[in-house]
C-alpha positions as CSV (number, residue, x, y, z in Angstrom):
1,X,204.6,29.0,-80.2
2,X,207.8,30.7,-81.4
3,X,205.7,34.1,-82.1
4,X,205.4,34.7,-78.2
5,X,207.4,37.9,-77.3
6,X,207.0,37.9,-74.0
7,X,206.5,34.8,-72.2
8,X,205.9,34.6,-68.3
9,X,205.6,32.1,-66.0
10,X,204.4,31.2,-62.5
11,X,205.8,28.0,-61.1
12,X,204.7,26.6,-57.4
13,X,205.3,23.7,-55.1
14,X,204.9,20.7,-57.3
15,X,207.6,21.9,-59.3
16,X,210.0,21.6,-56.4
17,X,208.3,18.8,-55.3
18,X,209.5,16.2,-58.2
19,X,213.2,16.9,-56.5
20,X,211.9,15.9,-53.2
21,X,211.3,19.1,-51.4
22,X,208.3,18.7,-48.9
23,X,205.4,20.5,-50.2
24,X,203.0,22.4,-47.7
25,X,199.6,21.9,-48.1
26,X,199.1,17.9,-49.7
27,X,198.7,15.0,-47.9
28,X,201.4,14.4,-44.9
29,X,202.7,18.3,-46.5
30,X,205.0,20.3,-43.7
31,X,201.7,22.0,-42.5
32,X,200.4,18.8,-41.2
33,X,203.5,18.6,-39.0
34,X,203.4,21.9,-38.0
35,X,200.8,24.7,-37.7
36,X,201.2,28.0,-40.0
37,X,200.5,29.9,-37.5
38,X,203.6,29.1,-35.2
39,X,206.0,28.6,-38.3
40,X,204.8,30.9,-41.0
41,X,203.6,34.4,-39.2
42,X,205.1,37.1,-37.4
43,X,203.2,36.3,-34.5
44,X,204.4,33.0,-34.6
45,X,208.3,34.0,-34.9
46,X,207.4,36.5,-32.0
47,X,205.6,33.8,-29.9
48,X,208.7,31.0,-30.5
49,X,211.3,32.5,-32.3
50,X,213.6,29.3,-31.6
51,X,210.9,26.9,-33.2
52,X,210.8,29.2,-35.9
53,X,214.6,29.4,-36.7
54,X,215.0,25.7,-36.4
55,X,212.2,25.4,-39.0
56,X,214.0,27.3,-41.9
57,X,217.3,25.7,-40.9
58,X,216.1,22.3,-41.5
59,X,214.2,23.4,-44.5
60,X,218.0,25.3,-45.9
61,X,219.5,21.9,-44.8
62,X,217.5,19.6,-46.6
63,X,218.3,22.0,-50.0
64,X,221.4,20.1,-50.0
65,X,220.5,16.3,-50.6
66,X,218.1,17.5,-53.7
67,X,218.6,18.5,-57.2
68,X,217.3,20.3,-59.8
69,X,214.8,18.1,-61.9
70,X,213.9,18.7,-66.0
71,X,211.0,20.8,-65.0
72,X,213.9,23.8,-64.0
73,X,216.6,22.9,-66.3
74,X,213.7,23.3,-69.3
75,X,212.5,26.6,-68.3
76,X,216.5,27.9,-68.0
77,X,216.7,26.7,-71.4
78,X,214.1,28.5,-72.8
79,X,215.7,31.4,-70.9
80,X,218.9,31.2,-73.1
81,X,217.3,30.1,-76.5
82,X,214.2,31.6,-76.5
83,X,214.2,34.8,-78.9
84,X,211.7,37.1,-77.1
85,X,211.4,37.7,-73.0
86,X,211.3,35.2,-70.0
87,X,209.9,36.0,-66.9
88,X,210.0,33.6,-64.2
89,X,207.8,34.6,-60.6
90,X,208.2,31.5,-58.6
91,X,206.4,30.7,-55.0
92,X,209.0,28.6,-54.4
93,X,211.6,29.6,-51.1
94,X,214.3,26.9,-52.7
95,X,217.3,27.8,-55.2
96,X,216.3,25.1,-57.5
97,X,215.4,27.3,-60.5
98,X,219.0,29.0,-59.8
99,X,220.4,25.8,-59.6
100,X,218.9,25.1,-62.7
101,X,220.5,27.3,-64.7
102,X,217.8,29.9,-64.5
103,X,219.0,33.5,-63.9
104,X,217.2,36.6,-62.6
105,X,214.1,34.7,-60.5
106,X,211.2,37.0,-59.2
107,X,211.1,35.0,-55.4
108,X,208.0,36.3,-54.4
109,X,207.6,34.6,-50.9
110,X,211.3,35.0,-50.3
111,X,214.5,32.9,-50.3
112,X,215.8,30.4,-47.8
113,X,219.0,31.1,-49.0
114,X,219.0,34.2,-47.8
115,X,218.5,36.1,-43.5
116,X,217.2,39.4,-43.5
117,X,218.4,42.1,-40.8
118,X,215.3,43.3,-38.7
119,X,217.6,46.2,-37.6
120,X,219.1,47.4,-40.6
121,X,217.0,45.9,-43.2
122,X,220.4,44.5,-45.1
123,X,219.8,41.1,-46.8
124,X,222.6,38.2,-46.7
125,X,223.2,35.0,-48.9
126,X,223.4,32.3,-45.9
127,X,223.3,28.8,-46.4
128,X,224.2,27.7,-42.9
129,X,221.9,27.7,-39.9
130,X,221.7,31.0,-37.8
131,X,219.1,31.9,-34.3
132,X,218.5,34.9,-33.0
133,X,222.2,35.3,-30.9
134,X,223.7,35.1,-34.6
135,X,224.9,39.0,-35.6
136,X,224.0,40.6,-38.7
137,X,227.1,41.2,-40.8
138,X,226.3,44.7,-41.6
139,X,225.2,46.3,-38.8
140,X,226.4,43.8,-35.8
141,X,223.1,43.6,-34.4
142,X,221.7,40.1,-33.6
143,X,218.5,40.7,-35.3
144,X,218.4,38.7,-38.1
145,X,215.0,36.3,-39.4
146,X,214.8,34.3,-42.2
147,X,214.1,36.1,-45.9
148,X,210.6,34.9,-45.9
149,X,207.5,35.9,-46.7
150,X,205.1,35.6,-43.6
151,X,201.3,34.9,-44.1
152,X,200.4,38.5,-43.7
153,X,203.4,39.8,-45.2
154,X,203.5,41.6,-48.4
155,X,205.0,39.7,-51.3
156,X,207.8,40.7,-52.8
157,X,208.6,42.7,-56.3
158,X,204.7,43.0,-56.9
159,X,205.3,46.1,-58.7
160,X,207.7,44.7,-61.1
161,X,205.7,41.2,-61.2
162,X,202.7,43.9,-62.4
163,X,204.7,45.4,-64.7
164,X,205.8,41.7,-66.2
165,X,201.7,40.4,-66.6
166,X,200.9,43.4,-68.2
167,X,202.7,42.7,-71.4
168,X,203.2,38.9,-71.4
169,X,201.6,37.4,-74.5
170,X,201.8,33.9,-72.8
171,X,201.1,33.4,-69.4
172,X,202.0,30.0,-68.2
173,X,201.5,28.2,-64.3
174,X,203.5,25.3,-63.5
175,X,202.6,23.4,-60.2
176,X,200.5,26.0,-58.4
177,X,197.3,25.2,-56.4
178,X,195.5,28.6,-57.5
179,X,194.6,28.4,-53.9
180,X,197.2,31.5,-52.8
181,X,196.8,34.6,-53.5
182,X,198.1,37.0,-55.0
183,X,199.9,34.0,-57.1
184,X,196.4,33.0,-57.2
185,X,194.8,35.7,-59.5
186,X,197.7,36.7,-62.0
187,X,195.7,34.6,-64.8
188,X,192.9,37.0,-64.0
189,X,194.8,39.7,-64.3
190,X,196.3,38.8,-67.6
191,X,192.8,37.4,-69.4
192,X,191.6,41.3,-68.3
193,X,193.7,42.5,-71.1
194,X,192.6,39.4,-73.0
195,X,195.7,39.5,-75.1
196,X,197.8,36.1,-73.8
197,X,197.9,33.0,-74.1
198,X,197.5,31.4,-70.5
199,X,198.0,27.8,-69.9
200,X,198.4,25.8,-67.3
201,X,200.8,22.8,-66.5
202,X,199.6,20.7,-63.4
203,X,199.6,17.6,-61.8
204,X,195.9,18.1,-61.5
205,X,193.3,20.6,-62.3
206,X,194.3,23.5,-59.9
207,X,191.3,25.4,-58.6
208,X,191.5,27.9,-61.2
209,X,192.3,25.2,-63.8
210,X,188.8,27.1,-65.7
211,X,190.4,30.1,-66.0
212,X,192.9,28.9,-68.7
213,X,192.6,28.4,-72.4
214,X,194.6,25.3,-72.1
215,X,195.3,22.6,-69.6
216,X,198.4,20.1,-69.3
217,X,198.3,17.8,-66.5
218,X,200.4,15.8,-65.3
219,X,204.3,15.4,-63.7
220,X,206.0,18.8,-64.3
221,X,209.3,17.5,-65.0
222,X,207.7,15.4,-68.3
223,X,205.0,18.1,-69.6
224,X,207.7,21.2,-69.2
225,X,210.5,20.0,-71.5
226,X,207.8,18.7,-73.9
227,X,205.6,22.5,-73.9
228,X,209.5,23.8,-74.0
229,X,210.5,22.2,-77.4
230,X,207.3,23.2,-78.9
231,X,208.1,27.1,-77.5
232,X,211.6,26.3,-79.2
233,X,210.1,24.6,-82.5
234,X,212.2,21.5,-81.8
């Protein structure tokens, strides 16, 4: 395992989800309480902007009363004592992998840590609540939305996320559904050069659980720091 150079990895909801942070799409998930498309789209935030903004601010609230479990503070520490490259791309909207210890996160659907300025484009760290009478501290305008990705929406850092699969020599998906895409076809697109290593580390076979060359399943926060000392020879 120590040979790997350049290691990337994808994590998804059921990482988070060992910490206690409502998942979307299981059993009693947030989209059973609430529909994406008045929660997660533009049209929606058009359509009800104040249902939308109380949304996020519960979700930012709730970051609070959880904690980072052994599934982030692993990966951080193969971060810092790995030899070679880590990438981390994470679904995930919560700080958790931050929190963890982990530095330099690809948040590809966006932070909820963060409001974006629809005026001005800036982007703000903001851990309180905010609605659409709050101003944005750049530009003054009261325009700002949460820094989320929208179903819709284009995904953020693609190009640099390409760049990242396109020399890993392990590719590795923690807690993912393989149901989303593009998340969903990154193990595709690093079997095409057929020179990685993919695995995947689930709490059940994904839907794409056939595309890897191997298969963990099980609770994240166990199989992580147990597939991190073997990456770290311990």
């Amino acid at each position: 395992m120590a040979k790997f150079d350049h290691i990337v990895i994808l994590t998804g909801a059921g990482v988070s989800a060992e910490s206690g942070v409502a998942t979307f799409r299981d059993a009693g998930g947030l989209w059973e309480q609430h529909r994406i498309e008045d929660v997660a789209t533009p049209e929606g935030f058009q359509r009800n902007p104040a249902l939308v903004y109380d949304f996020y601010n519960q979700r930012r609230a709730k970051l609070g009363t959880v904690e980072p479990n052994g599934a982030h503070t692993a990966l951080a520490r193969l971060q810092a004592e790995h030899n070679g490259r880590v990438t981390l791309i994470t679904q995930n909207v919560d700080n958790l992998h931050e929190r963890g210890g982990f530095s330099g996160v690809m948040h590809m659907h966006g932070e909820l840590t963060k409001a974006r300025c629809m005026a001005c484009a800036s982007v703000h760290q903001w851990m309180d609540a905010f609605d659409g009478a709050t101003p944005c501290p750049t530009c003054t305008h009261t325009a700002l939305r949460p820094h989320i990705v929208w179903f819709g929406e284009m995904p953020f850092h693609m190009d640099m996320i390409a760049d990242a699969l396109g020399d890993a020599d392990l590719f590795i998906s923690i807690g993912t559904s393989g149901n989303v895409y593009p998340a969903a076809g990154f193990v595709q697109e690093v079997r095409a050069r057929g020179a990685a290593h993919t695995v995947e580390i689930n709490l059940e076979p994904s839907a794409g659980a056939s595309l890897f060359a191997e298969c963990r399943h099980g609770p994240a926060a166990t199989l992580v720091p147990d597939f991190v000392d073997e990456i770290l020879g311990d």
